[in-house]
C-alpha positions in Angstrom: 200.2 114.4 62.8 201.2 114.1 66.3 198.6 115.0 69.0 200.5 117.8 70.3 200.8 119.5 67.3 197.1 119.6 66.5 194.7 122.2 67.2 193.3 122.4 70.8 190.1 123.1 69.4 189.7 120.6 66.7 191.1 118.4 69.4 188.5 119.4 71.9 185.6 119.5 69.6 186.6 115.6 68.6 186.3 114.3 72.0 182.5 116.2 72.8 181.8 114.3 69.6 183.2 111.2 70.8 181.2 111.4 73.5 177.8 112.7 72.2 178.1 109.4 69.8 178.9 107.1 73.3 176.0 108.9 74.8 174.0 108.2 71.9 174.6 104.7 71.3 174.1 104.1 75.1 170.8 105.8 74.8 170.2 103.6 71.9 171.0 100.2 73.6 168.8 101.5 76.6 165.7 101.4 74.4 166.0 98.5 72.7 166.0 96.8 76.4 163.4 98.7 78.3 161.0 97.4 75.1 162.3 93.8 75.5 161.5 94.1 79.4 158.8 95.6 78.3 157.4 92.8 76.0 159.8 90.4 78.1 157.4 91.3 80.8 154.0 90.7 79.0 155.1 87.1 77.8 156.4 86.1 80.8 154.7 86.5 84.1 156.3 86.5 87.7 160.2 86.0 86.0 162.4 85.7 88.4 160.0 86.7 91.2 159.5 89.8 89.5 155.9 90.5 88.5 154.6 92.4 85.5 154.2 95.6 87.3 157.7 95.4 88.4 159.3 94.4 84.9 157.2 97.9 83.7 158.7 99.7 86.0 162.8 99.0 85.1 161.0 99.4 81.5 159.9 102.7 81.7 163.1 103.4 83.4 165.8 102.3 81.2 163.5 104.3 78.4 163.7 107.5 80.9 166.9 107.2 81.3 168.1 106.4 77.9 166.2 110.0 77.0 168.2 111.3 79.4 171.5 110.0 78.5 170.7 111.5 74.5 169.8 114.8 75.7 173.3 114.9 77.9 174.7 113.8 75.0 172.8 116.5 72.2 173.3 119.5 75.4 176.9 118.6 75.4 177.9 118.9 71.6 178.5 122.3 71.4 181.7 124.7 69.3 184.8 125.2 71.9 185.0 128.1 70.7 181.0 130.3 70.7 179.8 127.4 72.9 176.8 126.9 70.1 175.5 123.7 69.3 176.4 122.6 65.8 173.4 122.6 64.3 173.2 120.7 60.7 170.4 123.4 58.9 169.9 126.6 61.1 168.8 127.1 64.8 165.5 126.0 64.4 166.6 122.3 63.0 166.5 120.0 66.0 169.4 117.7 64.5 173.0 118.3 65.0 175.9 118.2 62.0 177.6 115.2 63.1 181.5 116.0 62.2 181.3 119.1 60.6 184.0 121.1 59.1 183.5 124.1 60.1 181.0 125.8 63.0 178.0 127.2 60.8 177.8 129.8 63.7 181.7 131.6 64.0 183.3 129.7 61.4 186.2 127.8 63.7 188.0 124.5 62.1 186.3 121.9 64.1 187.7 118.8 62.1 
Protein backbone atom coordinates (compact mmCIF):
# COMPACT_ATOMS: atom_id res chain seq x y z
CA UNK A 1 0.00 0.00 0.00
CA UNK A 2 1.29 3.31 -0.95
CA UNK A 3 2.31 5.71 1.91
CA UNK A 4 -0.30 8.17 1.14
CA UNK A 5 -3.00 6.00 1.33
CA UNK A 6 -2.24 4.78 4.87
CA UNK A 7 -3.45 5.89 7.98
CA UNK A 8 -1.91 9.07 9.55
CA UNK A 9 -2.13 7.44 12.73
CA UNK A 10 -0.72 4.06 12.14
CA UNK A 11 1.77 6.04 10.16
CA UNK A 12 2.53 8.33 13.02
CA UNK A 13 2.52 5.73 15.66
CA UNK A 14 5.23 3.63 13.37
CA UNK A 15 7.78 6.32 13.39
CA UNK A 16 7.56 7.04 17.61
CA UNK A 17 8.21 3.34 17.49
CA UNK A 18 10.93 3.59 15.20
CA UNK A 19 12.39 5.90 17.26
CA UNK A 20 11.79 4.58 20.84
CA UNK A 21 13.68 1.27 19.33
CA UNK A 22 16.76 3.86 17.90
CA UNK A 23 16.72 5.39 21.34
CA UNK A 24 16.81 2.15 22.87
CA UNK A 25 19.43 0.51 21.01
CA UNK A 26 21.56 3.71 21.48
CA UNK A 27 20.94 3.44 25.15
CA UNK A 28 21.98 -0.05 24.79
CA UNK A 29 25.33 0.53 22.96
CA UNK A 30 25.95 3.38 25.61
CA UNK A 31 26.20 0.85 28.38
CA UNK A 32 28.02 -1.67 27.06
CA UNK A 33 30.89 1.18 26.67
CA UNK A 34 30.73 3.13 29.76
CA UNK A 35 31.43 -0.68 31.45
CA UNK A 36 34.31 -1.32 29.02
CA UNK A 37 35.72 2.25 30.07
CA UNK A 38 34.88 1.34 33.09
CA UNK A 39 36.88 -1.95 33.35
CA UNK A 40 39.01 -0.46 30.34
CA UNK A 41 39.98 1.92 33.01
CA UNK A 42 40.89 -0.44 35.92
CA UNK A 43 43.20 -2.62 33.61
CA UNK A 44 44.81 0.05 32.20
CA UNK A 45 46.23 3.00 34.03
CA UNK A 46 47.06 6.59 32.66
CA UNK A 47 45.71 5.50 28.75
CA UNK A 48 46.16 7.92 26.69
CA UNK A 49 47.03 10.50 29.38
CA UNK A 50 43.86 9.88 30.91
CA UNK A 51 43.96 8.62 34.41
CA UNK A 52 41.61 6.21 36.23
CA UNK A 53 39.64 8.94 37.74
CA UNK A 54 39.14 10.44 34.41
CA UNK A 55 38.23 7.11 32.45
CA UNK A 56 35.30 6.81 35.61
CA UNK A 57 34.13 9.80 34.82
CA UNK A 58 33.19 9.45 30.77
CA UNK A 59 32.07 5.98 32.38
CA UNK A 60 29.56 7.10 34.57
CA UNK A 61 28.59 9.45 31.85
CA UNK A 62 27.94 7.46 28.91
CA UNK A 63 25.83 5.11 31.66
CA UNK A 64 23.82 8.55 32.61
CA UNK A 65 23.29 9.39 29.55
CA UNK A 66 22.38 6.12 27.96
CA UNK A 67 19.49 6.16 30.96
CA UNK A 68 18.63 9.23 29.60
CA UNK A 69 18.46 8.45 26.08
CA UNK A 70 15.83 5.10 27.19
CA UNK A 71 13.67 7.18 29.15
CA UNK A 72 13.32 9.83 26.02
CA UNK A 73 12.84 7.05 24.17
CA UNK A 74 10.02 4.99 26.80
CA UNK A 75 8.42 9.12 27.51
CA UNK A 76 8.05 9.37 23.81
CA UNK A 77 6.07 6.07 22.82
CA UNK A 78 2.90 7.17 23.40
CA UNK A 79 -0.96 6.58 21.09
CA UNK A 80 -1.37 9.63 18.51
CA UNK A 81 -4.41 9.53 19.27
CA UNK A 82 -5.19 9.61 23.77
CA UNK A 83 -1.46 10.49 23.99
CA UNK A 84 -1.12 7.23 26.52
CA UNK A 85 1.78 5.23 26.60
CA UNK A 86 1.14 1.77 25.32
CA UNK A 87 1.46 -0.16 27.99
CA UNK A 88 1.92 -4.22 27.42
CA UNK A 89 -0.33 -5.35 30.85
CA UNK A 90 -2.15 -2.33 32.58
CA UNK A 91 -0.88 1.07 33.93
CA UNK A 92 0.93 -0.22 36.58
CA UNK A 93 3.33 -2.60 34.29
CA UNK A 94 6.47 -0.58 33.63
CA UNK A 95 7.05 -2.26 30.11
CA UNK A 96 5.69 -1.07 26.92
CA UNK A 97 3.75 -3.35 24.06
CA UNK A 98 6.29 -3.11 21.45
CA UNK A 99 4.06 -3.04 18.06
CA UNK A 100 0.78 -3.49 19.26
CA UNK A 101 -2.36 -3.74 17.30
CA UNK A 102 -4.47 -1.92 18.89
CA UNK A 103 -4.12 0.95 21.87
CA UNK A 104 -5.26 -1.06 25.12
CA UNK A 105 -6.39 2.45 26.34
CA UNK A 106 -8.99 3.98 23.24
CA UNK A 107 -8.76 1.18 21.04
CA UNK A 108 -7.15 3.11 17.72
CA UNK A 109 -5.44 0.82 14.87
CA UNK A 110 -1.89 1.55 15.66
CA UNK A 111 -0.31 -1.11 13.23
Amino acid sequence: MPETERDPVVVEFQQRRKTMLQNFLLALILFALGLAAKQFSEAIDGFLGIGRAGWTAAAIAQLIAGVVFALRGFWQYRCPVCNEIVRAHDRYYLGTAINPTRCPRCGARLR
